[in-house]
MINULUM-264229 format. One line per field, with one value per residue (C-alpha): residue in three letters; x, y, z. Coordinates in nm, 2 decimals. Last residue first. Layout:
code	ALA|...
px	X|...
py	Y|...
pz	Z|...
This chain:
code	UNK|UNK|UNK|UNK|UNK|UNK|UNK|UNK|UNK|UNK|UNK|UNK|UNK|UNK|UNK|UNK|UNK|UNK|UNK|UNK|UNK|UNK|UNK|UNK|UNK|UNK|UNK|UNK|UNK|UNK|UNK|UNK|UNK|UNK|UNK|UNK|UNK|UNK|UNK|UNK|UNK|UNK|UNK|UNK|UNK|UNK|UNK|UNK|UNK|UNK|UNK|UNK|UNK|UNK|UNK|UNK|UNK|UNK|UNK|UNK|UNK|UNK|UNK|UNK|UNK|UNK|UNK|UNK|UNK|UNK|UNK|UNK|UNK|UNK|UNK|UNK|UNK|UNK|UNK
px	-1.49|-1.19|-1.12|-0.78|-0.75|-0.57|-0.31|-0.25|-0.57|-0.73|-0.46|-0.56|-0.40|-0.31|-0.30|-0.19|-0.34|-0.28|-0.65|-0.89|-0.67|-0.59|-0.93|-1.06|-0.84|-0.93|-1.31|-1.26|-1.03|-1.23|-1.55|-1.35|-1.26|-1.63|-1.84|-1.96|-2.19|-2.06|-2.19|-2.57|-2.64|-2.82|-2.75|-2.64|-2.35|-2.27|-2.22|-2.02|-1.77|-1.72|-1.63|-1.37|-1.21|-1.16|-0.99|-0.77|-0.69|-0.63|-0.34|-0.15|-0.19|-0.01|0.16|0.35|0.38|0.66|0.84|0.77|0.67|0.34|0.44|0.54|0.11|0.10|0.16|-0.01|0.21|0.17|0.00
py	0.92|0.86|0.94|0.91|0.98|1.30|1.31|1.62|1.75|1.47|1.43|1.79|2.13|2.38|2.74|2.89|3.29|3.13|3.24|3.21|2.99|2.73|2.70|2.66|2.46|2.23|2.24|2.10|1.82|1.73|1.71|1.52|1.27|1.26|1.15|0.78|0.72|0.48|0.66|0.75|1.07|1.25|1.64|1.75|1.40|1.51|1.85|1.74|1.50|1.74|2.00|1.76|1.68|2.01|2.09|1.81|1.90|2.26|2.14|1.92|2.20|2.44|2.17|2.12|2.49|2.54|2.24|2.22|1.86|1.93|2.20|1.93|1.83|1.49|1.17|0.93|0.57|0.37|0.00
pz	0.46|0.27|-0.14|-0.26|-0.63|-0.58|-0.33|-0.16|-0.23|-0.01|0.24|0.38|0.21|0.48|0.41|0.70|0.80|1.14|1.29|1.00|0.74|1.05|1.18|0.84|0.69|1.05|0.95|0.58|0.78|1.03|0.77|0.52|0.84|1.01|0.71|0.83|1.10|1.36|1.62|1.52|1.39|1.65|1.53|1.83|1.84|1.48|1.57|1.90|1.65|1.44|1.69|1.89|1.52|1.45|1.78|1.73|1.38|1.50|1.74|1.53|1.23|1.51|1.60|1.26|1.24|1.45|1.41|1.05|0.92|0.91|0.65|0.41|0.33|0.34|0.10|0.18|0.20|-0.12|0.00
């Protein structure tokens, strides 16, 4: 299986956790909005949703442009 290949800033000491950080906090608001909205727990959709919501979290208060596993390798498709 071909390893993903991932956006080089994540690699950066500094901004590495930066995206670290807003991926968690991404993840944590997915997760509520689905939880609000009574989809059941295995419900499928949370990973493009983490990662739409983390390149916005890091555009809006890091003025980063992060691209997600998706745009960095086209073909892959993960829900």
């Amino acid at each position: 299986m071909k390893k993903w290949t991932h956006d080089p800033q994540e690699d950066d000491s500094i901004v590495g956790p930066i995206i670290e950080s807003a991926l968690k906090e991404a993840a944590e608001m997915v997760e509520q909005e689905f939880k609000e909205k009574g989809y059941p727990p295995h419900m499928k959709g949370r990973v493009p949703g983490t990662w739409k919501r983390a390149a916005e979290i890091l555009q809006r208060r890091h003025k980063i442009e992060w691209k997600n596993p998706m745009q960095m390798n086209p073909g892959l498709f993960v829900d």
